[in-house]
N, C-alpha and C positions, 0 to 999 in steps of 0.2 A: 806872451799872453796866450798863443795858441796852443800851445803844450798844455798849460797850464788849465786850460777847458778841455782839450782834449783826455789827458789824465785824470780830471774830475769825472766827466761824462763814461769813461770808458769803468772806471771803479765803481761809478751808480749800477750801470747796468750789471757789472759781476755780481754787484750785492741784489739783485734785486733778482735776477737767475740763479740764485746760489742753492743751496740744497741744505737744508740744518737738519742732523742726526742727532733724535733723540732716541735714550735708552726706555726701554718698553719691559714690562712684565706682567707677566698674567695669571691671575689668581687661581691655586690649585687647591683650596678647601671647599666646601657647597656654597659655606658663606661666610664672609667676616667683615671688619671695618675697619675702616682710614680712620685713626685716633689722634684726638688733640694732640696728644702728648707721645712720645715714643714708652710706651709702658703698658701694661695689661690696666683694663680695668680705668683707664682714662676717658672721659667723654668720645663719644661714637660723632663722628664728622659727618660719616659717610656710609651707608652698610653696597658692599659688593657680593656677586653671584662667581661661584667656579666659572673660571674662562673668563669673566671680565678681563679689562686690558688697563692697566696702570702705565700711568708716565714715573718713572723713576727720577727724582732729583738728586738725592745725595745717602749715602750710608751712616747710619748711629751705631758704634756696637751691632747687637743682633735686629736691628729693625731701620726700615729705609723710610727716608721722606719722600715722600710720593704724591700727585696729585691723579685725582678721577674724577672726571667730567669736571674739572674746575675749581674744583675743590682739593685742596691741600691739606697733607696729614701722616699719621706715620701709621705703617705696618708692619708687622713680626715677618722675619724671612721665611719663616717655616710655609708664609701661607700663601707664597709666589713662588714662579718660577723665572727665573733669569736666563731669558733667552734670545727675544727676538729685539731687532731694531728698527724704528719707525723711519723712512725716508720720506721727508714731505718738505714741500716746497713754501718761500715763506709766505703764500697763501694758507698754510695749515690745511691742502690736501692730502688725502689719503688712500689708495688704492688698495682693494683685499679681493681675496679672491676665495673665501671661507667664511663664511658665517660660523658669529661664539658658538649654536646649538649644535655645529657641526665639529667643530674646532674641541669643545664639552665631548662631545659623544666619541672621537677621536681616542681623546687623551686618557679616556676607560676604557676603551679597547671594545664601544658597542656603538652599534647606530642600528636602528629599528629592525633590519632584518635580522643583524643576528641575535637579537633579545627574543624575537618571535622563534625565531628558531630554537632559542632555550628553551623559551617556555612550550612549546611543541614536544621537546625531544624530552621535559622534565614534568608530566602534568602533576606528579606528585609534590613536586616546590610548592611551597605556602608562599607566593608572591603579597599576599595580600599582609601577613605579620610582618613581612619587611618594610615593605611599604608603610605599616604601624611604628614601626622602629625608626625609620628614617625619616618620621614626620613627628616625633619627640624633641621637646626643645625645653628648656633650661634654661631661663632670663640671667643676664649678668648681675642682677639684683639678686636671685634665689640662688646664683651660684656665691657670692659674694657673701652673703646670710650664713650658707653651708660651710664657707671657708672660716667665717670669722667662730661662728660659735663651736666649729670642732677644734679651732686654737690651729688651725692650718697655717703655713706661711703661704703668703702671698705672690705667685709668680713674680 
């Protein structure tokens, strides 16, 4: 009988110390969404920002089931990077040592100084049309409109 409590108590505690690896990936477009369904053009779950952090569940073809912030969904591979692993205890803690704005500004190859510094050494750059440019957007609706009445096939 004492084995048999002993064996019990000593497996509780392994499991309850244990470490669960999950697979992580993080979003490398400006912005996009966790979809119902794995497919373009499927209801929107969830919309994410470049450098968000996605929990990975399982692969479809070209798009992974994925959950972010709680929410489950599928995303195209093009628009993650598969790279890091999450090690957290099964409290579901998590330790970083990088903020996403810093982790973002990283992964372009700019954080504040050196953009000052471009725009310093470039006064003749039109920062401000890019800025115009990069703040153009195109609804999945009017994209959608566009595909259908030029007879486009559909992603």
């Amino acid at each position: 009988m004492i084995p048999r409590i002993l064996i019990t108590s000593l497996s509780l505690f392994i499991l309850s110390t244990s470490v669960v690896l999950a697979e992580t990936a993080r979003i490398i477009t400006k912005e996009n969404a966790l979809r119902e369904q794995c497919r373009f053009f499927s209801p929107v779950k969830a919309r994410m920002q470049y450098a968000d952090v996605i929990t990975v569940i399982s692969k479809e073809g070209d798009w992974y089931r994925a959950s972010f912030k709680g929410i489950e969904g599928c995303i195209h591979k093009n628009a993650i990077e598969e790279k890091s692993f999450t090690l957290s205890g099964i409290s579901g803690t998590e330790k970083r040592s990088a903020t996403n704005a810093e982790v973002a500004l990283a992964g372009k190859g700019f954080n504040p100084q050196i953009e000052a510094s471009y725009r310093h050494n470039h006064p003749d750059m039109n920062f401000r049309a890019v800025d115009l440019i990069e703040g153009y957007a195109v609804s999945e609706t009017d994209l959608l409109d566009f595909i259908n009445k030029g007879g486009l096939n559909r992603p």
